[in-house]
KEPA-721124 format. One record per residue (C-alpha): residue in three letters; y, z, x. Coordinates in steps of 0.02 Angstrom, whole numbers, padded with zeros to 5 digits, always signed. Example, Ala and Ser with C-alpha at 12.3 -4.5 7.8 and 13.67 -1.06 7.14 Angstrom:
<recs>
ALA-00225+00390+00615
SER-00053+00357+00684
</recs>
This chain:
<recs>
UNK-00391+00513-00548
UNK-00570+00420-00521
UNK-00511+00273-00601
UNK-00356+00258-00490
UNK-00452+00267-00349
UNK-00559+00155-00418
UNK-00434+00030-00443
UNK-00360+00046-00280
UNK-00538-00003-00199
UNK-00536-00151-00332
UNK-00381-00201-00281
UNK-00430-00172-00089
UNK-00566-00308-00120
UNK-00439-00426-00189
UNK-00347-00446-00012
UNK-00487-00437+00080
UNK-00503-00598-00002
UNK-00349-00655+00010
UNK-00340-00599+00211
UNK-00512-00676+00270
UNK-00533-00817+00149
UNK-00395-00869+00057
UNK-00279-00856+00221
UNK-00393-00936+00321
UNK-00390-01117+00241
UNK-00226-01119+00170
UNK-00103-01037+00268
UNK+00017-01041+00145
UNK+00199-00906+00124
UNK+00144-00895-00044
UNK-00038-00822-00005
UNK+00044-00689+00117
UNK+00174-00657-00010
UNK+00022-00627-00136
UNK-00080-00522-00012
UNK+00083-00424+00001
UNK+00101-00402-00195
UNK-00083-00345-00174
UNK-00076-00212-00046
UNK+00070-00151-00165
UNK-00031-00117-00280
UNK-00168-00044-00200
UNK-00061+00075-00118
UNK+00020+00111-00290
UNK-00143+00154-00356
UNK-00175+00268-00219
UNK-00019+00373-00244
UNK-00029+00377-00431
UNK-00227+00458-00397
UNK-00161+00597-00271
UNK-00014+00629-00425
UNK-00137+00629-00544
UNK-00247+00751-00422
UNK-00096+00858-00397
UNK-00086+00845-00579
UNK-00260+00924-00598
UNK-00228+01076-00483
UNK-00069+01109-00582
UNK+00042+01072-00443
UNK+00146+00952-00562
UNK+00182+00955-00766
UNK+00208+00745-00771
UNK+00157+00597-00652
UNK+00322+00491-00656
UNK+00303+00309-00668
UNK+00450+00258-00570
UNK+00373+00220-00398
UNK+00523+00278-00310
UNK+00515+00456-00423
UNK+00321+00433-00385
UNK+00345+00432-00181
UNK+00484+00570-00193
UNK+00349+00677-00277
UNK+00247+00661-00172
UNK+00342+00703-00006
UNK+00397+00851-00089
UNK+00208+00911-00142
UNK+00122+00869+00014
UNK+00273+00903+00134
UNK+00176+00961+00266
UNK+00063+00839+00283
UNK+00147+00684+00411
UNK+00009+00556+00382
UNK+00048+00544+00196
UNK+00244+00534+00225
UNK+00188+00383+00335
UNK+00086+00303+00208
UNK+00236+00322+00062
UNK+00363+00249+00175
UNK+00248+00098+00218
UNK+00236+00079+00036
UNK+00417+00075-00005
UNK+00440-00049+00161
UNK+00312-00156+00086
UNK+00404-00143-00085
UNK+00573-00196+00007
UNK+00485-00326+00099
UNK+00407-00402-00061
UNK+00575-00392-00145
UNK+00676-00482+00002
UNK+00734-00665-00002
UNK+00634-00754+00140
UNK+00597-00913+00232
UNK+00450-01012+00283
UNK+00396-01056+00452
UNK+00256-01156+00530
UNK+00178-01189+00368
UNK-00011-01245+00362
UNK-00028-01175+00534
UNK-00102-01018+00621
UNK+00074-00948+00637
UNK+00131-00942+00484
UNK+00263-00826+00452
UNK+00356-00765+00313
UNK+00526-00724+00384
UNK+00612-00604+00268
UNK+00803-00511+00255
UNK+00790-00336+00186
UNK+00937-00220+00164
UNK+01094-00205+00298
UNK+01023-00388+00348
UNK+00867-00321+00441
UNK+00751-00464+00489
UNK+00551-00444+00463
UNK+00439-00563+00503
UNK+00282-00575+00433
UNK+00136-00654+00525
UNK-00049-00668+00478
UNK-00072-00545+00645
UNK+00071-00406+00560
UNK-00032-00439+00379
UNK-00206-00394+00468
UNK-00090-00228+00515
UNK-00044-00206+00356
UNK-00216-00239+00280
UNK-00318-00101+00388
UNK-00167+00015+00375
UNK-00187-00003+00173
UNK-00387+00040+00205
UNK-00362+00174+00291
UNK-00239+00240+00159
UNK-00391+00219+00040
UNK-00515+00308+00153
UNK-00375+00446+00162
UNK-00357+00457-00006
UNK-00543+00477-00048
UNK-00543+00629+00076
UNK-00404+00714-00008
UNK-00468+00694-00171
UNK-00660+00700-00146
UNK-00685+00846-00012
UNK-00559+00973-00061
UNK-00652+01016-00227
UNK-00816+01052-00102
UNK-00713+01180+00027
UNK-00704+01282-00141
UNK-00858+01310-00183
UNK-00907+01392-00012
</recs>
């Protein structure tokens, strides 16, 4: 579960880097598609160290390693709470969006955008503004994540 977590925060640093250096002198599709890849996987790392903390409290028998199986789990476990429904389905939209043919615009530029066609021919368009988005929402997730599964083993022994 610590290693996870760990990982996630690893990964975390990775697009940071991407975002605020990487970003800023290339402004490059392929460096927001990367950065995309990377919040993937931080947020994948995230959800497998709640699974693996629902694992712990014997809430679940297996962690599945289908990611789809992964988020279902999840939404079923922790149905009541709204914020980490949110965070699942960004993750899955993020998935969708990484998986989606796109186009290039305004290369080399501040606007760069990644303009991408996910299912029933929805447009998204990517911008370095909508990554930044994207980017805090994924460290919030983090912080989130280190409250579930740092502070609920201290409420028990009051």
């Amino acid at each position: 579960m610590e290693e996870a977590l760990e990982k996630a925060v690893h990964e975390l640093k990775r697009v940071e880097h991407l975002f605020w250096v990487s970003l800023k002198y290339t402004r490059t599709v392929d460096v927001i598609k990367n950065t995309i890849e990377r919040l993937i996987n931080c947020i994948g790392f995230g959800l497998e160290a709640l699974l693996l903390y629902a694992k712990e409290k014997n809430l679940i028998v297996s962690v599945p390693a289908n990611s789809g199986l992964r988020c279902a789990l999840l939404k079923r476990i922790f149905h009541d709470d709204v914020e980490l429904i949110d965070y699942t389905n960004f993750y899955l939209r993020l998935r969708k969006l990484s998986k989606a043919e796109y186009t290039k615009r305004e290369e080399f530029r501040r606007h760069v955008t990644m303009i991408a066609t996910i299912e029933k021919g929805d447009i998204v368009e990517v911008c370095i503004d909508s990554l930044k988005e994207d980017y805090e929402k994924t460290k919030t997730f983090v912080s989130f994540v280190k409250k579930i599964i740092r502070e609920e083993p201290k409420e028990e022994t009051q």
